[in-house]
C-alpha positions as a printed Julia matrix, in Angstrom:
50×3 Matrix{Float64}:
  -65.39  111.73  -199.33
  -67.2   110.65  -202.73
  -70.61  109.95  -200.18
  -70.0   113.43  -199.01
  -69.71  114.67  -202.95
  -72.52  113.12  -204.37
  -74.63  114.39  -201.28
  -74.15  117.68  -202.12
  -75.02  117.1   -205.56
  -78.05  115.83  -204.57
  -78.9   118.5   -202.31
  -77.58  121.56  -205.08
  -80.54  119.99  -207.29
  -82.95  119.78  -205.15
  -82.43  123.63  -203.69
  -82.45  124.8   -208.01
  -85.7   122.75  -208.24
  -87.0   124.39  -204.96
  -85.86  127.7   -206.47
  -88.14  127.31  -208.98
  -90.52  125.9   -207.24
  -91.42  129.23  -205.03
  -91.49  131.32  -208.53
  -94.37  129.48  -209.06
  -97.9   131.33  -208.53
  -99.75  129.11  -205.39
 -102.52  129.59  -204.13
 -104.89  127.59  -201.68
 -108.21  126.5   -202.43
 -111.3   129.29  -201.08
 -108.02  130.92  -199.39
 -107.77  128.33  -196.85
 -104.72  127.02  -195.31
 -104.63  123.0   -194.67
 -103.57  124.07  -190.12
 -106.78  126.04  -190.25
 -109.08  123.1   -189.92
 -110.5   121.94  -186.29
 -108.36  119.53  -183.9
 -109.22  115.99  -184.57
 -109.19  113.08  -181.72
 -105.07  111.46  -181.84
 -105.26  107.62  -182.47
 -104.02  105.14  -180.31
 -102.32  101.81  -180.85
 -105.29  100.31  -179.47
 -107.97  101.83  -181.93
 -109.73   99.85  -184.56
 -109.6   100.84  -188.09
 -113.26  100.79  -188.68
């Protein structure tokens, strides 16, 4: 029960700070969106890093 209670502590803090959060004026850079961007190749296991 005290796990449970201090969980939703936590998570009462972190939805005020996300409350305040989306007051906040945003706005993306040259009005572009980060999922607007072309597909790029997946990686594999097997690739090199270099």
């Amino acid at each position: 029960m005290c796990n449970e209670y201090a969980r939703e502590i936590a998570l009462a803090k972190f939805r005020e700070e996300l409350a305040k959060a989306k007051q906040m004026p945003f706005e993306w850079q040259d009005g572009r969106i980060p999922n607007d961007l072309g597909p790029k190749p997946s990686l594999k296991i097997r690739d090199l890093g270099w």
